[in-house]
N, C-alpha and C positions, 0 to 999 in steps of 0.2 A: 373657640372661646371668644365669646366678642370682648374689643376693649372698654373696658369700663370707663374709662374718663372720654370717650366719644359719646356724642348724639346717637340713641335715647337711654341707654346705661347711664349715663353719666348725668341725664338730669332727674332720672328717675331713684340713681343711688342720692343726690344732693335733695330730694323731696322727702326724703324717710330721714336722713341727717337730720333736715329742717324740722321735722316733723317729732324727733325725738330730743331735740333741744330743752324745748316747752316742757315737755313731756319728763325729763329728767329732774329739772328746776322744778317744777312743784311736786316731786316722790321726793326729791332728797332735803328742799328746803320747806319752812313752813308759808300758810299762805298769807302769814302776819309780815314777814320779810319784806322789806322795800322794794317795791319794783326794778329799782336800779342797781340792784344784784344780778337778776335777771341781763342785763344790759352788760356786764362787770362778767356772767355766765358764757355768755354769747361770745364775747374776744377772747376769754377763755378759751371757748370750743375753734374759733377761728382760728389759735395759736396753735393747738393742739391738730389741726388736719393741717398745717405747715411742719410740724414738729418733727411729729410722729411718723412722717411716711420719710422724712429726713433722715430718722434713724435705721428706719427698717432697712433701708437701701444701704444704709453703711452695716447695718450684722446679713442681712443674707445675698446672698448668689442672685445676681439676675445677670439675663442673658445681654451680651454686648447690646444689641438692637434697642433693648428697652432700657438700658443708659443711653443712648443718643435719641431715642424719643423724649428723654424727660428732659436731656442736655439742651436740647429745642424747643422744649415746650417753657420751660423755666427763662429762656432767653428771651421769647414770645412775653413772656409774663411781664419781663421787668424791663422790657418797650413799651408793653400796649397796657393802659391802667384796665380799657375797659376788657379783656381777657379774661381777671381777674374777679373783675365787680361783675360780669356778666353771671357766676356763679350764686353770688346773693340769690338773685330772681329766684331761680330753684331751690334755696332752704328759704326762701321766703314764703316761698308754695306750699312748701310742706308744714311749715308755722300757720299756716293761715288754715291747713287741714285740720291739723291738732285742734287749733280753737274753733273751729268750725264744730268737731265731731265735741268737744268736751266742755262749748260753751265759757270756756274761762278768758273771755275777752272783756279785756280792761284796758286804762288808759297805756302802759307801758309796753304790753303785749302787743297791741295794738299798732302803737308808735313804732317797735321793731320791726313788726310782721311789714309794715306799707314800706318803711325804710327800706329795706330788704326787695321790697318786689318793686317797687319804684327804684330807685339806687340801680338795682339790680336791670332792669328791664331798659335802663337807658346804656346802661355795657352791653346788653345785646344788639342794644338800635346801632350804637357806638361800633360795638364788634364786627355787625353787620355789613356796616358799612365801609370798614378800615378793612374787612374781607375783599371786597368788591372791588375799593379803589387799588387794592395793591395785589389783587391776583393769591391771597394769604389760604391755601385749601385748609389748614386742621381748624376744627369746630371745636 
């Protein structure tokens, strides 16, 4: 079973994420709505993939190993900013798919999507490179 939160599981689950953000924001909301709901939807969903895997790990069973992988990677997190922001890039990808395939690119959409892959692709460079200088193997 490969691990999901490694390189390419992990950017290709964070591309469908991105991808179904958009995607949910104009089925549930209407398209008269303020853009900056959409913006107010987003930190939503960012909260929500902090949240949510927060609790699952406190109601089910996992195995010791994959408590000390997250016990390490959550450490890693709240050293390295770009760790973190490196993740944007990839629902950036995937937002930028969405409106690619459905055409609904506007100014707010727009402003998120570049955020998102810019923000995002300078935690990669950032990541990259704090890999390199300090010998750091998980991606």
């Amino acid at each position: 079973m490969p691990r999901i939160d490694l390189y390419p599981w992990g950017a290709l689950y964070r591309i469908g994420l991105g991808y179904v953000i958009p995607l949910l924001y104009y089925r549930i909301f209407s398209k008269e709505d303020s853009g900056w709901f959409l913006v107010l939807w987003f930190l939503c969903f960012l909260i929500a993939l902090r949240v949510l895997p927060a609790v699952l790990r406190k109601l089910l069973p996992f195995t010791k190993e994959a408590r000390e992988i997250w016990i390490e990677r959550r450490k890693i997190a709240k050293r390295y900013d770009s760790y973190q922001w490196r993740k944007l890039f990839w629902l950036g990808i995937g937002m930028a798919c969405y409106v690619a395939i459905s055409e609904a690119w506007d100014g707010i959409v727009g402003a998120l999507t570049a955020f998102c892959i810019i923000g995002g692709g300078l935690g990669v460079v950032f990541w990259r490179n704090r890999c390199a200088a300090e010998n750091i193997t998980i991606e």
